[in-house]
C-alpha positions in Angstrom: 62.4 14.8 -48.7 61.5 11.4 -49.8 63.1 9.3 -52.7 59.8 9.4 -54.6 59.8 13.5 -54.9 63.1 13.3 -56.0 63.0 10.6 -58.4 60.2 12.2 -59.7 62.3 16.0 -60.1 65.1 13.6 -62.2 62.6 11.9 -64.4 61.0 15.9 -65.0 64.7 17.2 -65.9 65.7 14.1 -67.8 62.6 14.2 -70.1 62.0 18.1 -70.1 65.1 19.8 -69.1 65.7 22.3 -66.4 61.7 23.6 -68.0 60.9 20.6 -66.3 61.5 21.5 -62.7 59.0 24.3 -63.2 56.1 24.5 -60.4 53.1 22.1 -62.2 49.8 23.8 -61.7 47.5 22.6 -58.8 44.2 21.0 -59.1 41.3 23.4 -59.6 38.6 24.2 -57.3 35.9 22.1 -56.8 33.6 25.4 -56.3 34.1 28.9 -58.0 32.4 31.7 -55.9 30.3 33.3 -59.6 28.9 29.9 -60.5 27.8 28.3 -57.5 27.4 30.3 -55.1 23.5 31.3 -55.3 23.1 27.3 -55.4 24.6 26.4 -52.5 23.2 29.3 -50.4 19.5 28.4 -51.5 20.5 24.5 -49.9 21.9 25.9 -47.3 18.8 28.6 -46.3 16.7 25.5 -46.9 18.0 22.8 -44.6 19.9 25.7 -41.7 20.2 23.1 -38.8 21.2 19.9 -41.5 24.0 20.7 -43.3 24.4 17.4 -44.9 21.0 17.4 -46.1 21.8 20.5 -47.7 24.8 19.0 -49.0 23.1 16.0 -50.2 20.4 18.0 -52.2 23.1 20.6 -53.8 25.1 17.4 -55.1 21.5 16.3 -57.1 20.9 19.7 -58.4 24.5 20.6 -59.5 26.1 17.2 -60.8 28.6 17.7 -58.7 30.3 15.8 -55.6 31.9 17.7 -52.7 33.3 16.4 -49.1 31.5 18.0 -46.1 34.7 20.0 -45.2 34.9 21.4 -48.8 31.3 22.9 -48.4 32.7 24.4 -44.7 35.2 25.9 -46.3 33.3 27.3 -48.9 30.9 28.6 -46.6 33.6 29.8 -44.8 35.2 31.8 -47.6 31.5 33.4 -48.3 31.9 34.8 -44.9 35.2 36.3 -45.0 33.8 38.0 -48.1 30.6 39.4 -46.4 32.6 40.3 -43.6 35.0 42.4 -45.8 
């Protein structure tokens, strides 16, 4: 534990009570599987052997700005899925 979590759990119970010790929601995804899915798979199908590329051009299309090892992942997770 360090003194910053738990300053920060007595500042949460001091302004909110013991409601205030309650698990905070995380951040959100960065990609969701329904929306951009088809997207990324068209980059992907057109640059196979340059990921980043494909990266690169997905980013101009979408609006959106993602790490290399967040578009692994995602890839990653598509496969799980087919594999299931």
């Amino acid at each position: 534990m360090t003194y910053v979590s738990v300053n920060s759990w007595v500042k949460r119970y001091k302004d909110f009570g013991i409601d205030g010790l309650q698990t905070l929601p995380g951040r959100k995804p960065l990609l969701n599987k329904e929306i951009d899915k088809e997207s990324i798979l068209r980059a992907v199908k057109a640059h196979r052997q340059r990921l980043q590329t494909a990266k690169v051009e997905w980013e101009e299309q979408s609006g959106k700005t993602i790490s290399i090892s967040t578009l692994k992942s995602f890839l990653k997770v598509l496969t799980d899925d087919i594999k299931e």
